[in-house]
KELUM-829152 format. One record per residue: residue in one letter; x, y, z of N, C-alpha, C in turn. Coordinates in steps of 0.05 Angstrom, whole numbers, plus 32768, in hexadecimal, padded with zeros to 4 digits. Example, Ala and Ser with C-alpha at 12.3 -4.5 7.8 and 13.67 -1.06 7.14 Angstrom:
BEGIN
a81087F8E809C80F67FA6809C81087FBE809C
s81017FD3808E81117FEB808F81028001809D
***
This chain:
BEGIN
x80107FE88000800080008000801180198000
x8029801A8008804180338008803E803A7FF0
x804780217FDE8045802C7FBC8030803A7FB7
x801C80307FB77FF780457FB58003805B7FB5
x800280647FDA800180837FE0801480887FD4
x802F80847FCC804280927FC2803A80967FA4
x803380887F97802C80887F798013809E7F7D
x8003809F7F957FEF80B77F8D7FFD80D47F98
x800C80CE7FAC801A80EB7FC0802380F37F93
x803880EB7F8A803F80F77F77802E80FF7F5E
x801280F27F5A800580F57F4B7FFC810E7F4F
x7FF481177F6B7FE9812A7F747FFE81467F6C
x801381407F758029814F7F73802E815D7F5B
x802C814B7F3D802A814F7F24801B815F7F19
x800381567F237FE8816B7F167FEB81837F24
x7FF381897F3D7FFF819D7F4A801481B07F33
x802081A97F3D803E81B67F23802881B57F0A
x802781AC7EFC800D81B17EE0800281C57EE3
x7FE781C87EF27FE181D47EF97FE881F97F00
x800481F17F11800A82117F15802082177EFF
x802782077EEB803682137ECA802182197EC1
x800682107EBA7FEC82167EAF7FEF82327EB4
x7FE882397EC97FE282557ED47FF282697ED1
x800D826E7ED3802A82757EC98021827E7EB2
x801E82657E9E801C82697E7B8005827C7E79
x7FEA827D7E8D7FD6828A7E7E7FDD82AA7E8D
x7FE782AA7E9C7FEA82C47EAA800682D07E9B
x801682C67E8F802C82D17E7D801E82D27E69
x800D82C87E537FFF82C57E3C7FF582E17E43
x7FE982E37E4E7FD283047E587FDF830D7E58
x7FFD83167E65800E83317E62801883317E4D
x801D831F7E3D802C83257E278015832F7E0B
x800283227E117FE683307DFB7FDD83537E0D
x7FE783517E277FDB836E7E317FEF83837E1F
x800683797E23801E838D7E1D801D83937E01
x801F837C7DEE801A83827DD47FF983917DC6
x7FE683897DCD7FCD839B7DD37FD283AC7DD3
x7FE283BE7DE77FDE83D47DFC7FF683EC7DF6
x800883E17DDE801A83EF7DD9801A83FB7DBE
x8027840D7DB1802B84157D9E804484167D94
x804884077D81806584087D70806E84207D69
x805D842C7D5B806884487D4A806B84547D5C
x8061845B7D728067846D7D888080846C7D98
x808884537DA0809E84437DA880BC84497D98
x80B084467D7B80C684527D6680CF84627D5E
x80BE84787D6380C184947D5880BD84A87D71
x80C1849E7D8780C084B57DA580D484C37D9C
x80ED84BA7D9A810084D27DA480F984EC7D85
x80F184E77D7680EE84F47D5980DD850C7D68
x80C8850B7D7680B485197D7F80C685347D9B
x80D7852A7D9D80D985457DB680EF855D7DAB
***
């Protein structure tokens, strides 16, 4: 029965770690679509031209 719990302690463990890269990926995915969204190239490019 050791084997069992250990084969589930790690199963559990797995979907754990899964789980919080899941979340990582979708919470980096959103900043990187906020930032590109939310920015402007030409503006970015051509600041210093403007002062």
């Amino acid at each position: 029965m050791v084997i069992g719990r250990r084969f589930i302690q790690q199963a559990n463990a797995a979907r754990c770690v899964a789980r919080v890269l899941a979340v990582m990926g979708m919470v980096s995915v959103g900043f990187l679509l906020f930032a590109s969204l939310t920015s402007n190239p030409v503006l970015n490019e051509f600041c210093h031209f403007s002062r």
